[in-house]
N, C-alpha and C positions, 0 to 999 in steps of 0.2 A: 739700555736707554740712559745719556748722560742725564744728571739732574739738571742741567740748567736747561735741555730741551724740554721738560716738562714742568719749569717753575715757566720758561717763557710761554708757553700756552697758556696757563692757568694764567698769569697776568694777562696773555691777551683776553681771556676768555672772560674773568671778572671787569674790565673792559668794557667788552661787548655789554657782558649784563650791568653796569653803571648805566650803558645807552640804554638799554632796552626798559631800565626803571623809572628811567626818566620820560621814556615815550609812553610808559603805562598809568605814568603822574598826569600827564600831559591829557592821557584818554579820559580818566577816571576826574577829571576838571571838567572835560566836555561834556562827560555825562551827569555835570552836577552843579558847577558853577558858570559855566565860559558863557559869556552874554552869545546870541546867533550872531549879530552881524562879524564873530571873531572864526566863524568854521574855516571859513578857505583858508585864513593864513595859519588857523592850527594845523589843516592840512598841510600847508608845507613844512611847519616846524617837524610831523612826526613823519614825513617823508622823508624830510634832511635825517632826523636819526636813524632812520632803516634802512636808507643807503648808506649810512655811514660804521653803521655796524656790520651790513653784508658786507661791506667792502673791507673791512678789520679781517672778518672773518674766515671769505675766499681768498686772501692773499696768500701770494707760493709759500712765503714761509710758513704758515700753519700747516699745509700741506707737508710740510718737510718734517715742524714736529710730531708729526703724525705719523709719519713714515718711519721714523727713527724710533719714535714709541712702539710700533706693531712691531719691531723686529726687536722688543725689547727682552722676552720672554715673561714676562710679568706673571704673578701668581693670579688664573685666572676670574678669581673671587676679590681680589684686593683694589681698593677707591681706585687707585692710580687705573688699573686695568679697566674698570667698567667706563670711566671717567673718557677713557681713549677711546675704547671701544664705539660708546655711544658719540662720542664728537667728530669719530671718524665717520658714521654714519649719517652725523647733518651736516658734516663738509664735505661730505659725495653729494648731497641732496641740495646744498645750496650754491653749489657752484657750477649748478649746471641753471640756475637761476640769473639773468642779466640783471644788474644791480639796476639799471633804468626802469626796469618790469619792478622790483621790489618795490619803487620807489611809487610809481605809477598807482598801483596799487593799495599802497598806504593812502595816498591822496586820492585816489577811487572811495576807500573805504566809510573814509573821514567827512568827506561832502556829501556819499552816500547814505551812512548813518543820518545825517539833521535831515537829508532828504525826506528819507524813511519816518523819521519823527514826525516830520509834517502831514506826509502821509495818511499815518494813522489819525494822529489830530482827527484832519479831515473824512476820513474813513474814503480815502479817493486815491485806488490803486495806480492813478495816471501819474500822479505826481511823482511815484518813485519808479516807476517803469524803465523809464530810461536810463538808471544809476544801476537798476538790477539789470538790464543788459550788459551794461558793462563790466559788473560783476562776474555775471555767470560765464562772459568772455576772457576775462583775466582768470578763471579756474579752469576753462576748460585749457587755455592757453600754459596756466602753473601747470595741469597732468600733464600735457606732453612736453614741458619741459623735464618735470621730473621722469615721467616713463612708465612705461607699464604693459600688464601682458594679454590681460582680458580684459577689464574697464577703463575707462577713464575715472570712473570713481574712485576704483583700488585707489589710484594714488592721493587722492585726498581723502580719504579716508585713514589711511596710512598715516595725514600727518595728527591724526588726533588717537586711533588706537592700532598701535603697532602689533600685527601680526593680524588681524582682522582682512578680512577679503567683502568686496561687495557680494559676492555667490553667498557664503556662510552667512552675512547677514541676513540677506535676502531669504535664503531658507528657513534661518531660525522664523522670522517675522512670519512668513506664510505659513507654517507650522503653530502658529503661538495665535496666529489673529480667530481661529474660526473658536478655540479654547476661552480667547477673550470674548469672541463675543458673546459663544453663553453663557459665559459670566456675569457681563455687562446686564444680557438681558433680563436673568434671574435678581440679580441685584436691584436694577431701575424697577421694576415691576414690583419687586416688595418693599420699593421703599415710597413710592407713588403716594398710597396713602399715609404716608407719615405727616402730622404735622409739623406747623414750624418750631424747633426746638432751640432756636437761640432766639431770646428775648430782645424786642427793638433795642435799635438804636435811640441816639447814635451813640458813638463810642469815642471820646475825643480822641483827636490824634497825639496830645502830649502824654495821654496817659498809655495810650498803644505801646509808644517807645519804653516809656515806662516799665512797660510789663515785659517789652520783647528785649532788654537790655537786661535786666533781672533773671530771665529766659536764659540768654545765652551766655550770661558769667557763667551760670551755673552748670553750663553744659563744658564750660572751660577756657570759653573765649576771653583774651586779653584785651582789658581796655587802656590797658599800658602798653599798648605795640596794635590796636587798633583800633576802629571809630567806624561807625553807623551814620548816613549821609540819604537822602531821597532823590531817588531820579523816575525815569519814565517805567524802565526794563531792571529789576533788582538783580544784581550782581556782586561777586567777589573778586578782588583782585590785590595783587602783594604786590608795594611798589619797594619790598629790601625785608631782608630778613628778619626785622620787627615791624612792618608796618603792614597792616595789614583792613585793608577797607574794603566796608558792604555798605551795600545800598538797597533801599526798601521803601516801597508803595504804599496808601496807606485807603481803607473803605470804614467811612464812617457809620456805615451801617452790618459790619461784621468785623470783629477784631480778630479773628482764626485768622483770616486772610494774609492779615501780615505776619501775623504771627508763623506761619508756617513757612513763609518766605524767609523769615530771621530765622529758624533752624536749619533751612535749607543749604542758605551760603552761609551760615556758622557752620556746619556739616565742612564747607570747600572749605573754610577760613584755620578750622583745626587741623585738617589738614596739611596747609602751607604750614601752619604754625609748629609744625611735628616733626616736618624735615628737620634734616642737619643743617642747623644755621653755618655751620664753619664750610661748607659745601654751595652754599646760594649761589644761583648762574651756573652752579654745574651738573653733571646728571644725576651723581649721588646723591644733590640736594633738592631735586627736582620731580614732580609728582611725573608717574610711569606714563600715564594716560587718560584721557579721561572718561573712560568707562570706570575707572577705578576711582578718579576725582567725581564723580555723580554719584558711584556709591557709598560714598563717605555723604554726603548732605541728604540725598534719599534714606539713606538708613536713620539719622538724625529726625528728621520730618515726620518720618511713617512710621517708620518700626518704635519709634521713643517717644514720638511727639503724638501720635493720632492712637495712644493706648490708653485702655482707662488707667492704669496705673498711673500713666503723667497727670489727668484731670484729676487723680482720687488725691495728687499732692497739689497738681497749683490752683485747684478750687477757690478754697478758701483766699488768697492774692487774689485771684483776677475780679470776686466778688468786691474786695476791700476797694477795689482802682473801678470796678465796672456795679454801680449795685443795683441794676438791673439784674444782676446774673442772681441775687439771694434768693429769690425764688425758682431757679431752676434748679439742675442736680451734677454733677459728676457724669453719671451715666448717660444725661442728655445731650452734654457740649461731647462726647463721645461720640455718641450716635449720631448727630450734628455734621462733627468733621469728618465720618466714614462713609456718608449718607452715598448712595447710587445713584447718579442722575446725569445723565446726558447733558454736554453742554459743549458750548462753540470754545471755549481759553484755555489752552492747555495750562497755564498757570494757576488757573483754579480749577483744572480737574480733578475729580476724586483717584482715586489709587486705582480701580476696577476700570474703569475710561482711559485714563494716561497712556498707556501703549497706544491704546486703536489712534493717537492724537501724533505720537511716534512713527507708526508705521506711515502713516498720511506724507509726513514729510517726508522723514526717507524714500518713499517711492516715487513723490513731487520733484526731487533734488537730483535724485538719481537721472530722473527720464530730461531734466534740464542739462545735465553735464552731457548727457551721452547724446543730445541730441535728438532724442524724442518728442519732446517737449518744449515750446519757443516760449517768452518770457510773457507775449502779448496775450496766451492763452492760458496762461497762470490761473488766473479768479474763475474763469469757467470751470477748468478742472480739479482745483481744491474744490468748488461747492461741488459737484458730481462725486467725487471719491469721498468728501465729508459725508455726503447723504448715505451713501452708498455702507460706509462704518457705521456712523454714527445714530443716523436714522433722525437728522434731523438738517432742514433747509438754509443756509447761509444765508441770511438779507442784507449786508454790510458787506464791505473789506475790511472792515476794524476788527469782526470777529471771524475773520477769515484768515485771507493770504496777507497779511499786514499783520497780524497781531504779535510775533514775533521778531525781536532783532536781529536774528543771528543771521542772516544773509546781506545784512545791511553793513555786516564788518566783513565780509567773504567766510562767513563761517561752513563753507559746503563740506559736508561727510562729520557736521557734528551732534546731528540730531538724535543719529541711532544708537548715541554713546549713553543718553539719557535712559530710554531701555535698558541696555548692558551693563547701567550703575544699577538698575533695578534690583536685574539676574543678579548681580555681584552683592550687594545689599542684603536680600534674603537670604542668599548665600553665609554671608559673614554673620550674619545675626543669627540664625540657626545654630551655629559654631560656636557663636558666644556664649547665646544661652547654655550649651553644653560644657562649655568651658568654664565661664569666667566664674569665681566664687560670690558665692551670693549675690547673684547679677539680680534676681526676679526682686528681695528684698532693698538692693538699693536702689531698681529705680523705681519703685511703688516710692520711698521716701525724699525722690529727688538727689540721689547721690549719682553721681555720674563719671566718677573718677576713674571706676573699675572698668569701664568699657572704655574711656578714654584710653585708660591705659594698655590695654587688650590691643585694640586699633596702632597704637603707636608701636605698639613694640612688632604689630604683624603685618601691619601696612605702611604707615606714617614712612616710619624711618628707615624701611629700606629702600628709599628713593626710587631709583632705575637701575637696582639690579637683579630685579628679573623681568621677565615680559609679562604684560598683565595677565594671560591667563594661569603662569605660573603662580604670581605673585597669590593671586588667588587659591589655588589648588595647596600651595604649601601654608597658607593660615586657615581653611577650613578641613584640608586633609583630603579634599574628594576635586575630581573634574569639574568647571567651571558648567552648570547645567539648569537649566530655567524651573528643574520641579520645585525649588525652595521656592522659588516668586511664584509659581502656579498658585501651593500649596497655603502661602501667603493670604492670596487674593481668594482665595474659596473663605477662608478663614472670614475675611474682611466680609464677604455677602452669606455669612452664616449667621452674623449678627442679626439680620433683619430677615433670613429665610425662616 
């Protein structure tokens, strides 16, 4: 491979991703500052970058340094090689994509979204109806663009965890749900008579931030390459290799609430922040997947954030900021944020609930791509399969088929990735604890380095070269397998059995 065919990729390539941080600036405004009456014409602006970056992208000559690079012989471990390898595989994938359809798309997404917002507002699934038709038409139209050999899912699913099949998920989930639910149900039943264990509110909101920026330095997040912002739906997103922004909801009558939403996407945010910045825009720099990016913020949340260890350190703080709490305990706000109990928000579900909240969509998303399921008949069949897990009656869309964003951006085949961070999660913590030196005493003391740095050296920074379930299997040692998270969740409803 001459070197000037592969400096001229990587120029194209950081390029592309100059547009694509700019269209992620662009989103992450929308979701925080852009007045309403400005959605349509942001929808054009981040249309014009996303055809104009497909269009960078599918052009012959990329094709050509790609072609020149595979017949380079390259050492098949070394940046240069993965670097091709994976860009040869989104320039077969994206150029069977019409730049008009990309575009289309983007502006689907974007008038979609504030649709959606309104939506919920109102708790009135009619108002976003007609955006989620055309949603779920431009995915099922992306699969047989892209291709595939049994679902239509496969292939969206593929663009978020590679090597993953709808069959495999599918089987895991049916295998895992009837596990959870006697969990679910031993769990809700001994915690029925608990009382309430977090002392009224409220809880102002400037000291919330307070507490949850204090929270998340310490877990390692830069506030010199990032910043904390409020929107509807809290998220993570990296607009360059030091910038890095979350966003976060705020209940003045429980501070866990956000509180666990800021370790959640600080969890995604250290993450970005662990890649190889000299890499950014390219695969080496870039997180594998995000069953892998869910395991990183899940692990954060639950395995560090919902232990008495973390309460036995930031007690004493959240009293100082909250003094309502000086009469309760450590072991209370524990028990508090572990507690079992059925409920309609996957964002505020407890750990033991979360999947059944997982499988629900996955199976919703699934039977819409493939055709099983039309859009109009959404909110009947989320409350029928809610009831059906859950064991309890949907009275709203707000706390139903609206409560989440993610179809409002075309996110189909991403929901079942939040599970697979689970499994990945339990996984790497079990590992750590066995690994990392003195893991148990520094995080009872709030030290958080050592696991920081476990994560970076075994996930962080090897970007995409390997496939997640590898990636996995070579930082715990063992096959990618749900008994860690099983094993977890027994743990979590032993507290209260």
């Amino acid at each position: 491979m001459s070197q000037s065919a592969y400096q001229s990729l990587l120029e194209r390539i950081r390029e592309i991703s100059l547009l694509g941080s700019i269209n992620s600036t662009l989103h992450w405004d929308q979701e925080t500052y852009l007045p309403k009456a400005g959605t349509v014409y942001r929808g054009d602006q981040m249309a014009y970058l996303s055809g104009r970056a497909h269009r960078l992208f599918t052009a012959a000559e990329v094709g050509e340094w790609l072609a020149e690079a595979a017949e380079a012989g390259l050492e098949p471990d070394s940046t240069e090689a993965v670097n091709v390898r994976w860009l040869k595989r989104d320039y077969d994938r994206a150029t069977k994509l019409p730049t008009e359809f990309v575009e289309e798309c983007t502006r689907t997404e974007t008038i979609g979204n504030e649709a959606w917002a309104k939506a919920r507002a109102a708790s009135d699934f009619s108002i976003f109806a007609p955006h989620l038709k055309k949603l779920v038409d431009q995915a099922r139209r992306r699969a047989d663009y892209l291709g595939f050999e049994e679902s239509r899912y496969d292939a969206l699913l593929d663009l978020h965890e590679q090597g993953a099949t709808t069959l495999a998920v599918s089987t895991l989930f049916d295998e895992l749900a009837p596990a959870l639910t006697e969990l679910v149900a031993q769990g809700a039943s001994a915690c029925e008579s608990l009382p309430v264990l977090l002392p009224e509110g409220p809880y102002p909101e400037a000291l919330q931030k307070q507490f949850n920026a204090e929270v998340a330095s310490a877990m390692g997040f830069s506030f010199e390459s990032g910043r904390i912002d409020t929107t509807t739906h809290p998220f993570c997103t990296t607009l360059g290799p030091h910038d890095h922004r979350i966003t976060n909801r705020y209940e003045l009558d429980d501070f866990t609430s956000s509180l666990y939403c800021i370790m959640h996407e600080t969890g995604h945010a250290l993450y970005e922040m662990g890649l190889p910045a000299d890499q950014y825009g390219l695969p080496c720099g870039s997180a594998v997947s995000l069953g892998v990016h869910e395991s990183q913020s899940r692990l954060w949340e639950n395995h560090i954030g919902r232990t008495l260890p973390f309460w036995e350190h930031w007690f004493h703080r959240a009293c100082e900021l909250f003094p309502q709490l000086k009469n309760s305990t450590p072991e209370k706000l524990w028990q508090h944020v572990n507690r079992v109990k059925r409920s309609f928000i996957r964002v505020e579900a407890d750990e033991v609930t979360y999947d059944l909240h997982i499988i629900l969509r996955f199976r919703l998303e699934r039977a819409l791509i493939e055709g099983d399921l039309e859009v109009d008949d959404l909110p009947a069949a989320w409350n029928q399969m809610f009831e059906e897990l859950m064991g309890l009656k949907v009275e709203k869309d707000s706390q139903g088929c609206l409560q989440d964003i993610h179809w409002s951006f075309g996110g189909f085949g991403y929901f079942c990735t939040y599970s697979l961070g689970n499994i990945n999660a339990a996984q790497l913590m079990e590992s750590a604890h066995a690994i990392v030196p003195n893991l148990e005493q520094d995080l009872r003391t709030g030290q958080y380095g050592g696991m920081l740095n476990w994560l970076r050296e075994n996930v962080h920074q090897a970007g995409m070269r390997q496939l997640p379930l590898d990636l996995i299997n070579r930082a715990t040692g063992a096959p990618v397998s749900p008994e860690a998270h099983l094993r977890h969740l027994a743990d979590k409803v032993s507290i209260f059995v």
